[in-house]
C-alpha positions in Angstrom: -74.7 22.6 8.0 -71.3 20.7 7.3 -70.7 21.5 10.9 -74.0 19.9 12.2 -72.8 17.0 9.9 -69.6 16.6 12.1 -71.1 16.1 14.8 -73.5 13.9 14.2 -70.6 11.4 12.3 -68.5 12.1 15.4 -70.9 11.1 17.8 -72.0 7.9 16.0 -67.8 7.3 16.2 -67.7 7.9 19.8 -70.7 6.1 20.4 -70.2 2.8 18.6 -66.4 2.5 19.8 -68.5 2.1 23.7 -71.1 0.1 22.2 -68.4 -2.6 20.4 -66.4 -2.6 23.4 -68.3 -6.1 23.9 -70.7 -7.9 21.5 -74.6 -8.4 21.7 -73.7 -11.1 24.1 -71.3 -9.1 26.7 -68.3 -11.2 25.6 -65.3 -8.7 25.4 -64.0 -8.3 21.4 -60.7 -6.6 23.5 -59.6 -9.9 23.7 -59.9 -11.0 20.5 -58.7 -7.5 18.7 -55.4 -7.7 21.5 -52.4 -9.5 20.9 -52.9 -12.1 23.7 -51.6 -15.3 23.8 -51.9 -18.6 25.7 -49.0 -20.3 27.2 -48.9 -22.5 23.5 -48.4 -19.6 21.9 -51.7 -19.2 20.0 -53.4 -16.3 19.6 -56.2 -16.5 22.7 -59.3 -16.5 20.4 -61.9 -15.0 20.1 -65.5 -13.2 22.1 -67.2 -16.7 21.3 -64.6 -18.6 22.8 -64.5 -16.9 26.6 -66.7 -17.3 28.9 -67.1 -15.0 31.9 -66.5 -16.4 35.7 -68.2 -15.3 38.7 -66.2 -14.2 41.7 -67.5 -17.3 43.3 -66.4 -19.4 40.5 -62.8 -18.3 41.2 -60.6 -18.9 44.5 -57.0 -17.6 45.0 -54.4 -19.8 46.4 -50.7 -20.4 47.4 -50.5 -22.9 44.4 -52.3 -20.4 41.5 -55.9 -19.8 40.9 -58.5 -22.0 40.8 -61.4 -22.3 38.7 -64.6 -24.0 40.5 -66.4 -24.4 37.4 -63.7 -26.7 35.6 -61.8 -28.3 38.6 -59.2 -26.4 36.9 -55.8 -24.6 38.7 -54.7 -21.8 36.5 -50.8 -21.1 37.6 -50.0 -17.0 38.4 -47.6 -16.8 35.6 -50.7 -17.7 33.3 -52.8 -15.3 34.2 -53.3 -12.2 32.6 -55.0 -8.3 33.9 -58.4 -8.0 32.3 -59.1 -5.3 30.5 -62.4 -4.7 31.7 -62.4 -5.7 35.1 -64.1 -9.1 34.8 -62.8 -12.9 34.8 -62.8 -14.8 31.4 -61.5 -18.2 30.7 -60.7 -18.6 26.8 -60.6 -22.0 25.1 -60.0 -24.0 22.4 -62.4 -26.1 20.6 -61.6 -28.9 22.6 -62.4 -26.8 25.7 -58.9 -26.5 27.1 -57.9 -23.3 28.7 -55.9 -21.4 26.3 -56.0 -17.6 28.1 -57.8 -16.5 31.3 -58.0 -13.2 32.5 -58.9 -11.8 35.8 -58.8 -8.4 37.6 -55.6 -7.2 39.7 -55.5 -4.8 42.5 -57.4 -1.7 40.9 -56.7 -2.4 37.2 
């Protein structure tokens, strides 16, 4: 019995770390439970804060990357590997870009 009891609390474990990977809404808490910060030093908020980007949204160039959606140029050196393979642009409550994140290569 103890044993069935195991593995029932182990599976609820296993399964809630997948399910909390992102909220109800599909924004990523691995942002907000990392230690990322923006180029000011803050801590780069939270899953209400990001929003996700399409690929079409997002255009790499010479000069950095540049975001459609906010006539917005986002220089290399302030970009950061996503965690989950998706592009998110973090902000403050102003709406200025505090972290963005976006997939490399095959990471």
């Amino acid at each position: 019995m103890r044993s069935v009891i195991f593995l029932f609390l182990a599976m609820g474990l296993l399964v809630s770390r997948v399910c909390f990977a992102h909220d109800a809404d599909g924004r990523p808490n691995w942002i907000a439970e990392g230690s990322y910060k923006g180029a000011d030093g803050v801590h780069c908020c939270g899953p209400s804060d990001c929003e996700q980007l399409s690929s079409e949204e997002v255009q790499v160039r010479p000069d950095g990357i540049w975001l459609t959606r906010f006539k917005e140029l986002v220089p290399f050196e302030q970009a950061t590997p996503s965690e989950d393979g998706k592009t998110w642009r973090c902000h403050n409550l102003s709406g200025e870009r505090r972290c963005f994140f976006m997939k490399y290569g095959n990471t």
